[in-house]
C-alpha positions in Angstrom: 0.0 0.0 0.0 2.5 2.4 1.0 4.4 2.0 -2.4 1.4 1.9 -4.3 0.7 6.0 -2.4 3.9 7.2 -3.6 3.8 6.2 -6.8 0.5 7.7 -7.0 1.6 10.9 -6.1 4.8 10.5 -8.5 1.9 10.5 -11.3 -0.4 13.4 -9.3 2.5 15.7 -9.4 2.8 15.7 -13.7 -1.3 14.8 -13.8 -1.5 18.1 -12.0 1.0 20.5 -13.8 -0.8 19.3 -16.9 -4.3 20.6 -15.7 -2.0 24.1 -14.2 -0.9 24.7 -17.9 -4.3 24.7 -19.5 -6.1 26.6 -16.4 -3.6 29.1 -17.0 -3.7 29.7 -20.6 -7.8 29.3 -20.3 -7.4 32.3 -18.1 -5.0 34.2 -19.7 -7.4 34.4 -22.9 -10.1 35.1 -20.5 -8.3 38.4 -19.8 -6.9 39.1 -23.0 -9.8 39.3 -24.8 -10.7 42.4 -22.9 -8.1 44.2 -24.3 -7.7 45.6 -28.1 -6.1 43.4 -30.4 -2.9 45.9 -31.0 -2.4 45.5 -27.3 -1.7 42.1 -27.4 1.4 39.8 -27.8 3.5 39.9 -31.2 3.0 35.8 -30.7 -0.6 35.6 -29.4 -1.5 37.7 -32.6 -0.2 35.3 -34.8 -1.6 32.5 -33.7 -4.8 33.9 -33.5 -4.8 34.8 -37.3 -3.0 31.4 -38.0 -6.2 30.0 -36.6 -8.1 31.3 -40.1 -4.7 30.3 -42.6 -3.1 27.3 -41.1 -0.1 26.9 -39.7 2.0 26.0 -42.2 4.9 27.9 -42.5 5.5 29.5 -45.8 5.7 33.2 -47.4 2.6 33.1 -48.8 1.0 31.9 -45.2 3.4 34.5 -43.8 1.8 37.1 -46.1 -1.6 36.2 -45.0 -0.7 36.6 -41.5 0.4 39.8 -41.7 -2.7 41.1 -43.3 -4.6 39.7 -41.2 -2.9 40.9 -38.1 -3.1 44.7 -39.3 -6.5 44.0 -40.3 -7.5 43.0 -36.7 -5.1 46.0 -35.2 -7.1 48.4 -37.2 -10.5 47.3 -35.9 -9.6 45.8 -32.8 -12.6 43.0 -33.0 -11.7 39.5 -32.1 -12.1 36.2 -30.2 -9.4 34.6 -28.6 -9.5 30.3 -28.1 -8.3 28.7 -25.6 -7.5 25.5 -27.8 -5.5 27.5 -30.3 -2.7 28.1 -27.3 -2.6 24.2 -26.4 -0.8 21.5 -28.0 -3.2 19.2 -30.0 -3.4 16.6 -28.2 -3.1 16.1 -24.4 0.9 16.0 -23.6 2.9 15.6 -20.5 4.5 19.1 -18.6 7.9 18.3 -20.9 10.0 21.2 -20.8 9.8 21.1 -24.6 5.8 21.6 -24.0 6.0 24.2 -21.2 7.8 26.6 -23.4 5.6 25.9 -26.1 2.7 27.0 -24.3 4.3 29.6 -22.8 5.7 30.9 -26.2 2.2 30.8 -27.8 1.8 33.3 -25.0 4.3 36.1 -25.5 7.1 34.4 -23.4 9.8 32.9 -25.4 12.4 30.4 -24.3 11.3 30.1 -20.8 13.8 28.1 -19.2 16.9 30.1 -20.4 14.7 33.3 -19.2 14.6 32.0 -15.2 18.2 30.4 -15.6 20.7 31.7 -13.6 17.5 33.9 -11.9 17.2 34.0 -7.7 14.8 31.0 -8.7 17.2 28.4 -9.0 18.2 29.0 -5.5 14.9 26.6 -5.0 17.2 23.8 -5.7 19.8 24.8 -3.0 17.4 25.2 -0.5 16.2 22.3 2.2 12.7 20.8 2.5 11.4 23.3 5.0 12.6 26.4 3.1 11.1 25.3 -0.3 7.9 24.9 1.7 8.4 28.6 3.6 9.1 29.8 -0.3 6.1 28.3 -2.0 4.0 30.3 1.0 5.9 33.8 0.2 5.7 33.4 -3.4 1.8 32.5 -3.4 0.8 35.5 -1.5 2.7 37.8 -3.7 1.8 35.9 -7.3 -2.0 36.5 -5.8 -1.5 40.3 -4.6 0.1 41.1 -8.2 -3.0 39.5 -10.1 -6.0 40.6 -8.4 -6.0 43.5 -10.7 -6.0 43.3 -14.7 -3.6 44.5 -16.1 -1.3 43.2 -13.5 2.3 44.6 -13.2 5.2 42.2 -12.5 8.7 43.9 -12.0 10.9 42.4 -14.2 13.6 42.8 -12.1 13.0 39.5 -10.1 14.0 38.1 -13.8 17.1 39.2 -13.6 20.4 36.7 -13.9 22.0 36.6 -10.3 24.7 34.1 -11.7 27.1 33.9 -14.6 27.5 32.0 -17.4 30.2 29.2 -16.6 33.1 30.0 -19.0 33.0 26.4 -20.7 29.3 27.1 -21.4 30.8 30.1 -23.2 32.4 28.8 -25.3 30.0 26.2 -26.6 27.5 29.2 -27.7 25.6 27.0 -30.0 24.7 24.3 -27.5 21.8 24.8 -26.0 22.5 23.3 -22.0 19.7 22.1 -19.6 19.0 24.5 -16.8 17.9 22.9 -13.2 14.4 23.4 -14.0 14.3 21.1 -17.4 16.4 18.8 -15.3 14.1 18.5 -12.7 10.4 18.3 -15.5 13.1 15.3 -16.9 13.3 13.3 -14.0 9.7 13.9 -13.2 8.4 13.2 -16.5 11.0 10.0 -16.5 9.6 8.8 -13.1 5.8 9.3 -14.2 6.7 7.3 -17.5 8.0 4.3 -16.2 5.4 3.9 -13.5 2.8 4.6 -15.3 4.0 2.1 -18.3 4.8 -0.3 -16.1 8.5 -0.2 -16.6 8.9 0.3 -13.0 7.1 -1.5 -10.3 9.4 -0.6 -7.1 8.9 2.5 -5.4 12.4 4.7 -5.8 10.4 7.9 -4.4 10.6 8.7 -0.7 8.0 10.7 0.5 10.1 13.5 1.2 10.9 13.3 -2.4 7.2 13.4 -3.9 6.5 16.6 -0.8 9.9 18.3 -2.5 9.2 17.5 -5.7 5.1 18.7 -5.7 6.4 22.0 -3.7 8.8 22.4 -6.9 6.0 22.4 -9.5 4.2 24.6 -7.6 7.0 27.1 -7.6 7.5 26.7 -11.4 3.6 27.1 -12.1 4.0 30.8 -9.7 6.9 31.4 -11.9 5.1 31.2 -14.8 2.3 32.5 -13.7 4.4 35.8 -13.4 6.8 35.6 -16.6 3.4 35.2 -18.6 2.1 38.0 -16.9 5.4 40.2 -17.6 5.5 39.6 -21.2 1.5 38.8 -22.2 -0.1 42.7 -21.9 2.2 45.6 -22.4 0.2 48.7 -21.1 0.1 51.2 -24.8 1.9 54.2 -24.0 -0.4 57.4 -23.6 -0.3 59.8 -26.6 1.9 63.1 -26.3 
C-alpha cells in the first residue's frame, strides 16, 4: 500500500501540472480578450490569425498573417481560443511543451529566461525552506494578479549568476538549466510507472513533498513571466 501512495503521487504531481498549464492559458485568454487586439502579444497575434490560414509555414501563409494581423489591429474585433494556445493533443509538462505554451503566449524560451535567476536557488534550499518559499511566493503571485492588467517587476527576472566560461564557449549548445532537469526526472519517473517499466517504489516521501512543492513554484513562476511579457500597457499619446 505504501508503495502503491507514492507512486500515486509520483503520477499526481505531472497529472497536476498538466491541468495548471491549460487553467492558465484558459485564463489568460479570458483576460486578454478584454483588451484591443494591438495590445496584445507579437506571438498571441499570430496565432490567433494562424487560426483562419493554417499553420504551415510558408511566405505566402506569412503574407496572409500579416494582413490579417493589421486587419484586426485596425478594428480591434476578435475572439481569442483557448484550444489555439494548447498543444493538439493532451501532452505531459515536458519542458519542450512548457515553453511551447508559454511561447504561444508572448514568453519565449522560458527556461533560459529563469536560468541563472534568484529562482534556482529553489534547488539549494532544504525541504522546509522550499515549503516557507512556495507560501511567500503564493501571497505575492495573488496580490500582483487581483487586478487586470497586472504589473510584475521584471527585475525579479534578472540573472543573479554567470554564465560558466565552458558554457561560453559552446554558444551553440543549448544546456539544460535545473528546472528542465528536474520536469526530466519527473516526466522520467511518471513514465516508467505509469508504463509499467517500473514496479518498485524509488520515491521517498520527502521526495514526492519536495518535488510537488517544486512544480508549484514553477507554475507561480510562470504564472508571473506570462504575466510580464503577455499585456504591455500602450503608451499614452503626447
Amino acid at each position: 500500500m505504501y508503495n502503491s501512495l507514492c507512486r500515486a503521487a509520483t503520477v499526481l504531481c505531472v497529472s497536476h501540472l498538466e491541468g495548471f498549464y491549460k487553467d492558465a492559458v484558459k485564463y489568460y485568454v479570458s483576460d486578454l480578450n478584454n483588451i484591443n487586439f494591438i495590445d496584445l502579444p507579437k506571438a498571441m497575434k499570430r496565432v490567433f490569425c494562424q487560426s483562419f490560414v493554417g499553420f504551415e509555414n510558408s511566405k505566402e501563409a506569412n503574407e496572409k498573417i500579416t494582413m490579417l494581423m493589421s486587419e484586426f489591429e485596425s478594428h480591434g474585433k476578435f475572439n481569442l481560443s483557448e484550444k489555439n494556445f494548447l498543444p493538439e493533443k493532451n501532452k505531459n509538462p515536458k519542458p519542450s511543451v512548457l515553453e511551447g505554451v508559454c511561447s504561444s503566449l508572448g514568453t519565449k524560451n522560458l527556461f533560459t529566461s529563469i536560468d541563472g535567476t534568484i529562482f534556482d536557488s529553489v534547488f539549494s534550499m532544504t525541504p522546509k525552506q522550499i515549503d516557507r518559499t512556495v507560501d511567500i511566493l503564493n501571497k505575492k503571485v495573488k496580490k500582483r494578479m487581483l487586478n487586470f492588467p497586472c504589473y510584475v517587476d521584471p527585475f525579479i527576472f534578472k540573472k543573479i549568476t554567470e554564465e560558466v566560461e565552458s558554457n561560453k564557449k559552446i554558444a551553440n549548445t543549448k544546456k539544460r538549466t535545473l528546472w528542465e532537469d528536474f520536469l526530466d526526472e519527473l516526466n522520467t519517473k511518471r513514465h516508467d510507472i505509469a508504463h509499467g517499466n517500473n514496479f518498485e517504489n524509488n520515491s521517498s516521501p520527502e521526495w514526492i513533498i519536495t518535488a510537488k512543492n517544486k512544480c508549484r513554484i514553477l507554475q507561480l513562476i510562470c504564472i508571473l513571466i506570462i504575466a510580464t511579457n503577455a499585456y504591455q500597457k500602450p503608451k499614452e499619446a503626447i
